[in-house]
N, C-alpha and C positions, 0 to 999 in steps of 0.2 A: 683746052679751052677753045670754043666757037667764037666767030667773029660776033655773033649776037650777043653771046655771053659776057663777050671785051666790052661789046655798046653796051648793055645793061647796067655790068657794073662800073663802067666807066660814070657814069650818068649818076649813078647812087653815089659814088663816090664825089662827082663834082658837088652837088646839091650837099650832103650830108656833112662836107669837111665843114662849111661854111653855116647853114643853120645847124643850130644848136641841136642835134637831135643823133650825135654821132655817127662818125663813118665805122671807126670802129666797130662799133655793135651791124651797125649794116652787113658791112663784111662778111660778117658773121653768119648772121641770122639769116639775110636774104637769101643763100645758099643750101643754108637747112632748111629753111620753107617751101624752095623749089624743088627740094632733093638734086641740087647738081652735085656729085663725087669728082670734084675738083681737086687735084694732083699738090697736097701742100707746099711741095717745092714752086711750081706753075703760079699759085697762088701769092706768094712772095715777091716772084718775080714782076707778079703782076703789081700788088699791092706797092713797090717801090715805084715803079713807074708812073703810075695813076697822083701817086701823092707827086711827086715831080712836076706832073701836070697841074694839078694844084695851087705848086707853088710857082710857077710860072704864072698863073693866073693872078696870085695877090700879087705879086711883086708888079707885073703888068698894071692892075689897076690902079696901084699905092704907089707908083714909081715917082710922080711931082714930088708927094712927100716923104717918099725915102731920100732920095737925091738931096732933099732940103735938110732934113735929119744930119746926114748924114755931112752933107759939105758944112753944115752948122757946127756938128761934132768936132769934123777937124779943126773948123777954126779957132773953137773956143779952146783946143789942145794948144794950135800953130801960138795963140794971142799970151796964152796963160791966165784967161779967162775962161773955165770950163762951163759954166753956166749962164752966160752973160746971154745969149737968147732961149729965147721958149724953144728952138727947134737945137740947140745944144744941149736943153736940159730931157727934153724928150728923149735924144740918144742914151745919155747916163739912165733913162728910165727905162728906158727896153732894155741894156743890160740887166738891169736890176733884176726884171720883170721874169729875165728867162733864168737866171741861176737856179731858184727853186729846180724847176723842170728838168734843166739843163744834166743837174746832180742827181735827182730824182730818175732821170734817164738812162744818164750813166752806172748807175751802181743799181737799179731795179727792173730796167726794162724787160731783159729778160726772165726774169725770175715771174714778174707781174705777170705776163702775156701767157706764159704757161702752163702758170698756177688757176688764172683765171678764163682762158678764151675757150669756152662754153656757151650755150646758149642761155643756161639758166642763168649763170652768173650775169652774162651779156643784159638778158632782161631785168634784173635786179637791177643793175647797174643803172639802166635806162628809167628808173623808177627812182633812184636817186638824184638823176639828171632832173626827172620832171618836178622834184621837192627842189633842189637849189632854185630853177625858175621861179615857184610859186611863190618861194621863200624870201627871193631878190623883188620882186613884184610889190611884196606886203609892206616892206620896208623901206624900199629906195623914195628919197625924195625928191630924184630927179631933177639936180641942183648944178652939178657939173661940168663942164667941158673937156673936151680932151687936155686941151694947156691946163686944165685944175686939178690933174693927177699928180699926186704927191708922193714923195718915195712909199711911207706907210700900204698905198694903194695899190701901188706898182709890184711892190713882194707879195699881197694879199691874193694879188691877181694872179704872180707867179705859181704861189704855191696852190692858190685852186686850176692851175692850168697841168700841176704835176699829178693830178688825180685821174686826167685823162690818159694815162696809161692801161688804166682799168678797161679792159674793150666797156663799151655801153655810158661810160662817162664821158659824154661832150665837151670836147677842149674847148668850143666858141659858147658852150652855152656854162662852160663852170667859169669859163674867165668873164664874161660877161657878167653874168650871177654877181662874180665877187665884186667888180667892177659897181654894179648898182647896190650892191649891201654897203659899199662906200659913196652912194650917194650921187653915182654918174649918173647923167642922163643917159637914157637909155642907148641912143649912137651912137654917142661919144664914146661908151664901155664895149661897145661892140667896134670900133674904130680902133680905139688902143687895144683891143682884143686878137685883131687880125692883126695891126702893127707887129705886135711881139709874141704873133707866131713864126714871123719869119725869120728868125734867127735860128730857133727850135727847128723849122721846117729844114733849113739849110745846112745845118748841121747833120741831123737823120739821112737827109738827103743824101748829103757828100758820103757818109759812111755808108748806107743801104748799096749806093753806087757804086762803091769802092769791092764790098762786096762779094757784088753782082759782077763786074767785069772779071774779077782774080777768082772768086770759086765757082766759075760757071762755066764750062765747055762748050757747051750745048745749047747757048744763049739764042746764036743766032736763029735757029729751029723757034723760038716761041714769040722773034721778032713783031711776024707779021700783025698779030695779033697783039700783043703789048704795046706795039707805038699805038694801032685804034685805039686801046682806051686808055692811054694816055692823052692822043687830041680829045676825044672826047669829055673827059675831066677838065682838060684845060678850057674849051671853049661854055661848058657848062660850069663850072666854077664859075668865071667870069661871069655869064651871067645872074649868077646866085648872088656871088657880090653886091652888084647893081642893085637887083631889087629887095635882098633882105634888109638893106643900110636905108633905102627908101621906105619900105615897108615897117619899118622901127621908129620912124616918125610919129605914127601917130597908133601906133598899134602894140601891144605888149606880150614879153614870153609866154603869155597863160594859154596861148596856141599850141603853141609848142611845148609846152609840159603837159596839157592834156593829149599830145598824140604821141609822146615819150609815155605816158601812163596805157597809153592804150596799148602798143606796142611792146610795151614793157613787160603787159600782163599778159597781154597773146602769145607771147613767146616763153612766158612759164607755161599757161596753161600749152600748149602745144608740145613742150617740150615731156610736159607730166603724161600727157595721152600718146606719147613719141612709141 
């Protein structure tokens, strides 16, 4: 892998983890579209790092309200009041939120990734992504808050965030989805969306890592270029953040499902004239 290639997809990767439009399928696709013959092993290596970045970046920008979350958590444990504030019962709700995933992870991930990481399936997948948007769009009444997510909502979210295994199913855009089919406002579902990924994230994270250090000799040789699109991810992440949370204000998925549909279809038909 070139350092261009680190920037590139480091870059796909910050943008794509965060809108709804998956990294996953990027991954994928953008390499077949380019024709780069990208080393699987290299690519692993890479693709842990970059998500690292990532997650560096939600926890950086969420860190007031993790920190609160979380000292809240304890306390309602330390008092033997586990609910007793909104940022105690948010904790109990990101657990919730990531079991689905969590289990769906552990017992499918690799079976999923191997059975499915294709382009064709990839664009499928991305075609399904742009029907949850359109479908959360038609329904949601845009009623919500984050503090108005209720367990029902939180497993709902879970289990549409465990579909994103599938490459081309957007984890921020099926948790979202579900999120507004229960009637979030749109932020807010994209707020608890990013929240309880980081659990998911952290978790992948530590094991991808683990790894990486114990079956890889040869780590250091692919350094130089892996920490690049790791900063890169992280610094573009973070901006992604920023403006998709601002940009949800006043604007709706049907963006982003019509260029999931576009993308979707360009990468069957490409794939069909391959």
């Amino acid at each position: 892998m070139t350092f261009f290639q680190s920037i590139i997809l480091g870059i796909v990767q910050g943008i794509t983890e965060f809108m709804p439009i998956s990294s996953s399928g990027h991954t994928i696709i953008l390499p077949f579209f380019l024709n780069w013959q990208l080393p699987e092993k290299e690519m692993f290596y890479f693709n842990v790092l970059v998500e690292l970045g990532t997650l560096v970046a939600i926890i950086f920008y969420f860190r007031r309200d993790l920190i609160a979350i979380i000292t809240g958590f304890i306390k309602g444990l330390i008092d033997r009041q586990p609910f007793a504030t909104i940022e105690a019962k948010l904790g109990w709700l990101l657990i919730a939120a990531t079991i689905p995933a969590g289990l769906a992870g552990l017992l499918l991930k690799d079976i999923v990734e191997q059975a499915f990481a294709s382009p064709l399936v990839t664009g499928i997948a991305l075609l399904v992504t742009a029907g949850l948007m359109f479908l959360s769009e038609k329904i949601n009444l845009n009623l919500g808050d984050t503090h108005d997510v209720t367990l029902p909502t939180a497993l709902f979210m879970g289990v549409m965030q465990s579909l994103a295994l599938i490459p081309g199913i957007s984890r921020s855009g099926s948790t979202m989805s579900g999120g507004m089919m229960r009637h979030l406002q749109r932020q807010s579902a994209a707020r608890f969306s990013f929240l309880m990924s980081v659990p998911v994230m952290l978790a992948a994270g530590a094991l991808s890592s683990y790894q990486l250090v114990n079956d890889v000799p040869d780590l250091a040789s692919f350094l130089p270029t892996m920490i690049l699109g790791f900063l890169t991810a992280m610094v573009v992440g973070y901006a992604t953040i920023r403006w998709l949370l601002r940009f949800l204000v006043n604007h709706s998925l049907i963006y982003f499902s019509i260029y999931c549909t576009f993308i979707g279809g360009l990468t069957i038909l490409v794939w069909l004239l391959h």
